[in-house]
Every structure is written in structure tokens, then in C-alpha cells.
N, C-alpha and C positions, 0 to 999 in steps of 0.2 A: 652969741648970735641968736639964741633960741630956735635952730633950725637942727632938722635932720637932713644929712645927705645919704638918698638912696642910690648906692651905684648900682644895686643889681635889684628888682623887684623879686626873686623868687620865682615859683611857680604861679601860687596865687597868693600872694598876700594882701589883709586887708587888715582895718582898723577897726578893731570890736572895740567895747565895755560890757559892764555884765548886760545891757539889752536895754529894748526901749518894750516900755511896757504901758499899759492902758489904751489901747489902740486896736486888740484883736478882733475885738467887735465891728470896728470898721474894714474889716482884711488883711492890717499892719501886722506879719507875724512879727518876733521880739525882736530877731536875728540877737546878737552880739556873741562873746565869745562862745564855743563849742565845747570848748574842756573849761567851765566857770572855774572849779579850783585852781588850775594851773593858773589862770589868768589874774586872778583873785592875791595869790601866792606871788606873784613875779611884783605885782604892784607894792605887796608889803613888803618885798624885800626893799626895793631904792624907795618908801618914803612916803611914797602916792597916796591918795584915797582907792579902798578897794574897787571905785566904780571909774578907775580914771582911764583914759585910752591906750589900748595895749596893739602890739601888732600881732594878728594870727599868721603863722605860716603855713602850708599845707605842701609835704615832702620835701622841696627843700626850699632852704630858710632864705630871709635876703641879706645883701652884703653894706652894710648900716657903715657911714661915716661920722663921726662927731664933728660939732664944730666948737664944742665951749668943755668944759667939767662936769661930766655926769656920773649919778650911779645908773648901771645897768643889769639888768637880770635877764636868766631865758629859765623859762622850765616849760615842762610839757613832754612832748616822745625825745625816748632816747636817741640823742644828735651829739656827736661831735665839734665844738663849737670852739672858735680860732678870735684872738684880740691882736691884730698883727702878727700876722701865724704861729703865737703860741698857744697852747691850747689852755682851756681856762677851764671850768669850773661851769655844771650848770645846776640850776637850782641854789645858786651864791650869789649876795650883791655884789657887784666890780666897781673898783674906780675907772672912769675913764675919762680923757684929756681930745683937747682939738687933734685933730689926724689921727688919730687911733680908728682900725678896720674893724668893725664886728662881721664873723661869717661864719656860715655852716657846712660842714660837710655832709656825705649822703644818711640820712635816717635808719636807724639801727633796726627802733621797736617805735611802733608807735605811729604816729602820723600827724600831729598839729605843734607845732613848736610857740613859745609866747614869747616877745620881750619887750619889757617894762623899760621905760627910758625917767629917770627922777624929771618931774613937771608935767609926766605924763603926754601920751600924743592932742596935742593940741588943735583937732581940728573942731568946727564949729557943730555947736549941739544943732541937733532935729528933733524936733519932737522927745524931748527930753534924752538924746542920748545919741555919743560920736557912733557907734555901730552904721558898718554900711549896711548896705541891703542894697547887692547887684542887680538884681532883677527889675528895679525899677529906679535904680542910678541916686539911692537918696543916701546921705549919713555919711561917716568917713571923709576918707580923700576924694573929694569929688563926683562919691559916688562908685567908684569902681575899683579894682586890686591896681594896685602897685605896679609900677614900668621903671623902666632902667633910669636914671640921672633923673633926678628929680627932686625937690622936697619936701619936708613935714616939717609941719609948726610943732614945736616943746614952747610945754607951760613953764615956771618958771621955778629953777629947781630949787627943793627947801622940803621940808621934811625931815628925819630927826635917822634918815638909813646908818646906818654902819657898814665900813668895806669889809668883805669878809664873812658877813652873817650868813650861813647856811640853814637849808631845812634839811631837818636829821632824815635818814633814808629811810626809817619809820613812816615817815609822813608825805615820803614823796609815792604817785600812787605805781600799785603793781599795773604792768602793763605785759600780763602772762598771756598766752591765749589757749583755749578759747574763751573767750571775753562774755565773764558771764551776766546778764543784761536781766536784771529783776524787774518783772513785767506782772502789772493788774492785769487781768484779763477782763474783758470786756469791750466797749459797747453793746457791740453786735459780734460777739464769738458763740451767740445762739445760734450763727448762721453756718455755724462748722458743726458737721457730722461731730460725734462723741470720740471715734478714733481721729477725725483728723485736727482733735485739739491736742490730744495726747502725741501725734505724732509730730505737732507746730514745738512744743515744747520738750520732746525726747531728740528733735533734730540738732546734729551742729551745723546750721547756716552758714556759707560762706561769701564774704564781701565782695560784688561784683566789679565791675572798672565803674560800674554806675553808683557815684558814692561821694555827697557834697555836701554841701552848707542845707543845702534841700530837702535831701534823703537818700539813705541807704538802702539800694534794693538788696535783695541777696537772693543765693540758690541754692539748693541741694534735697529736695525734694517737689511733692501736689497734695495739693491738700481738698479736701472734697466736701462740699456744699451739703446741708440738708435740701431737698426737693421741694419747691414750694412755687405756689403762682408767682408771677413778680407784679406788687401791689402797682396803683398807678402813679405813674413818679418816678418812679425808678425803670433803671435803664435795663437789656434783658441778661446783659454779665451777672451770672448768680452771684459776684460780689457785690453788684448795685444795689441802694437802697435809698428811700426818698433823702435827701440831701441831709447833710448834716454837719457838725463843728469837729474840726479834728484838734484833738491836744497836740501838745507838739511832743512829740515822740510816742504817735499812735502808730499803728501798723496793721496795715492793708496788704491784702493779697487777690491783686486782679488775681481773674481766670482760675485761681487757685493754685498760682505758679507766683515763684520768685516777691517772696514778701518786701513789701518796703515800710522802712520804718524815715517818718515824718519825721524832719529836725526845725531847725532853729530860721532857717529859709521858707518854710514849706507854708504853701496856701492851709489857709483856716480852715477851710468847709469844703464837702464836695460831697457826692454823690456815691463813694463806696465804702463797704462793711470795714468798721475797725475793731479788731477783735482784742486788741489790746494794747495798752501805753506803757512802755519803757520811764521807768521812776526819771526823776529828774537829776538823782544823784548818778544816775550809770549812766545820763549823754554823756556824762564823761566822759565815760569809758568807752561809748561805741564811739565819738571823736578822737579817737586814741586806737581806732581801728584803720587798717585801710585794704585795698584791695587783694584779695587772695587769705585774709586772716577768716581765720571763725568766730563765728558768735553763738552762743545758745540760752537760749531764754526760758526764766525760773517763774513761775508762778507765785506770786505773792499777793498780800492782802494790804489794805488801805493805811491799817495800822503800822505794817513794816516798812511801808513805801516815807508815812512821815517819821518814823524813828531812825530812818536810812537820813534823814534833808538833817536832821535834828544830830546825827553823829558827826554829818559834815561838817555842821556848823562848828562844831566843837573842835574838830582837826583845825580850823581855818582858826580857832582862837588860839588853841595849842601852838600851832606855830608861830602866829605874834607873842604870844610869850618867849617860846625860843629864840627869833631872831630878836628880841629885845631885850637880851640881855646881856 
């Protein structure tokens, strides 16, 4: 039938890919999945192309009906996860048949669960790419997370999976905490006194209830401004500065209280100091955080930041070797 039946949407789920890119200049953040490798990984197990639509879950997962012969996968945080309430395997491709339940129980460690359905989530591309983006209703299903009884379009399955294939626990990632987050420092971390970079980096931050596809606030410290006029342009929060482009996983500290770290949702530009961006291989890992975990941020340089993108890439080939064989 090429359908998914959703009996239960989860808390929020949505329909990512690895993202929709070329557009940041316009104010199009990427959005798509949170934890790339996880998502990356579920797709090669049943078959998929790495960029094909996956569902994200965020705490607890949804309860997926089959209607045809699929393979499926989940990986991501540690979940308890049930195929007609037996309990299965995650991080392993499954067979699965019409009637068959996929479900989750409550999340152990971690916070973003994925799963890969063979044909992939089939919903229509936007701007090169199924990722929703909620805030302004585009991509995905409709544009928004997931609701009870419902469907989703599957491509049409083919691909070369094997039932059974797992990824060795080598390679599925630590999810210890405190979650440690290798961070460039800069743009504007001129704008922090000299203790209070030392103390941004010697802190363990802990994940607020404020904590999405958007960004991650956290707290457990203040952090204190060098003194200076505020130029014109800028607004008079000594974190203001005349406007400018945020990476995605910069991080900003109004007032000097409770940092937030920009994610994969988060508006492009604005108006406050970013003192520093979280690599792009550790959203993983703060997507694999959730509220009441720590975090603590390591200072790193440009070089370690692409030899950290350039190791990933290598896990993500390692394991198409393993599961293909």
C-alpha cells in the first residue's frame, strides 16, 4: 500500500533528512535531523539513500503500523522498543509484515530516537529537502509534527538491506554525561571578560525544560561583559551587537545568564554576541541531551573541529561496511 499508519504521533515527531541547504542567506535555517549520524545510520540499515526521510522522535517515540513488507530500523537514545510487544533490537535492520506495531517505551538515556522505514518517508521535497521546519509550517508532513491516526506516504521499498544487520556497539555513539560539546570559540567572545571565558568553559551547564529543534538554553552560572560604550546599532544588553549571522550551533548569552546554544531551527542572524559554535559533529551529541542532563564545553581550534566532520565520516563508512556484509 505504500502507507504508514500512525496510531499514536509521540510527543513531537517530525519528518527530517539530513537538511535543506542553500537557502541560509535567505533566513531558511537547514532544520533536518538533530542527531545526523543516527539518522544517516537507520537509513543504511533498511536500504535507503543516506539523505532519505526518517521520522525524529523527541522523548517518547510513535506507535508506527505497517501496511505492506518493510525493513525497519530505530537508532538514536537509549529506548526500549516493542514489534508487537516483543521487544526487538535497536540499532538492527527488522523484518516487518502488514499488522505488525512498532512502539516505544519511556527513554532511558538520550533524547531523539530515528526510524528508517525501507522506501523511505515519502513525503514531498521543498526546496530540496522532506525536513519540516514547524515554525513556518514548510517540509515534512504537512508542515507540522505528527497527531494520532493518520498517514505517511513510503517510497517504494528496494534497496540491497539485510534482516538482521547490526551496528557493532563500537560504533553506536556514547551517550555518557556530561555531554562533552567541542566548541570554536569566537565571534564575539572579545566581549567576555577573560575570567568569564574561563569560567563559560570550566562550567557543567545544565539543559533547561527550554530545549528544541531551536535551541538549547542552559544554566548554572553569569558570565560578565568587558565594559564598553554600546556602538550604534546595537541594542543596550551588553550582549548586543550590531546584527549579525549566527552558525548553527552558536551560542549566545543574554544578560550574561543561562547560555543558549543555536540549533538546526534557529533564526540566521540577530543582534546578540556569539561567543562560540559548537562543532558540527557534537549536535549530535547535545541532540542526545535533554532536560536536567549536563553539558560542558571544550575549547577547540578549526583544525580539530574538521578532523572531528572528517572521523565521522569514516564511522558512517565503517559501518556500511559492517552492515554489508
Amino acid at each position: 500500500m505504500n502507507e504508514l499508519l500512525v496510531r499514536s504521533g509521540g510527543l513531537y515527531t517530525t519528518v527530517q533528512d539530513t537538511g535543506r541547504f542553500g537557502y541560509y542567506h535567505m533566513g531558511m535555517p537547514p532544520s533536518g535531523a538533530m542527531d545526523v549520524y543516527s539518522a544517516v545510520v537507520a537509513n543504511m540499515l533498511v536500504g535507503n539513500p543516506d539523505d532519505a526521510g526518517v521520522l525524529e522522535g523527541t522523548y517518547v517515540g510513535p506507535r508506527l503500523e505497517f501496511t505492506d513488507d518493510r525493513m525497519v530500523a530505530v537508532t538514536g537514545a537509549d529506548v526500549p522498543v516493542t514489534v508487537n510487544g516483543e521487544s526487538v533490537e535497536p540499532w538492527t535492520a527488522m523484518r516487518v509484515g502488514a499488522g505488525d506495531v512498532l512502539e516505544f517505551a519511556m527513554i532511558r538515556s538520550g533524547c531523539r530516537v530515528y526510524v528508517a522505514v525501507s522506501g523511505g518517508i515519502d513525503v514531498p521535497v521543498y526546496l530540496g529537502s522532506r525536513s519540516t521546519y514547524t515554525l513556518t509550517g514548510i517540509g515534512g508532513h504537512q508542515g507540522r509534527k505528527l497527531v494520532d491516526d493518520e498517514t505517511l506516504p513510503l517510497g517504494a521499498a528496494g534497496g540491497r538491506a539485510r534482516g538482521g544487520a547490526a551496528v557493532p556497539e563500537a560504533l553506536r555513539p556514547a551517550l555518557d554525561v556530561p555531554a562533552e560539546l567541542r566548541t570554536v570559540v569566537g565571534l564575539c567572545s572579545y566581549r567576555l571578560t577573560e575570567g568569564a571565558l574561563a569560567s563559560f568553559l570550566g562550567t557543567d551547564w545544565k539543559v533547561t525544560k527550554d530545549a528544541d529543534r531551536v535551541g538549547y538554553r542552559l544554566r548554572g552560572g553569569s558570565l560578565d561583559f568587558t565594559e564598553r560604550e554600546q556602538p550604534f546599532g546595537a541594542g543596550s544588553d551588553p550582549a548586543n551587537v550590531v546584527d549579525l549571522g549566527y552558525p548553527v550551533g552558536s551560542i549566545q548569552v543574554p544578560g550574561g545568564d543561562e547560555p543558549i546554544v543555536l540549533l538546526n531551527d534557529a533564526v540566521t542572524g540577530g543582534g546578540y554576541a556569539t561567543i562560540g559554535t559548537v562543532i558540527s559533529v557534537d549536535r549530535d551529541r547535545i541532540a542526545q541531551t535533554k532536560t536536567g542532563d549536563a553539558v560542558r564545553f571544550t575549547s577547540v581550534d578549526l583544525d580539530t573541529a574538521l578532523a572531528a566532520r572528517r572521523d565521522r565520516r569514516e564511522r558512517i563508512e565503517r559501518v556500511r561496511r559492517e552492515i554489508a556484509r
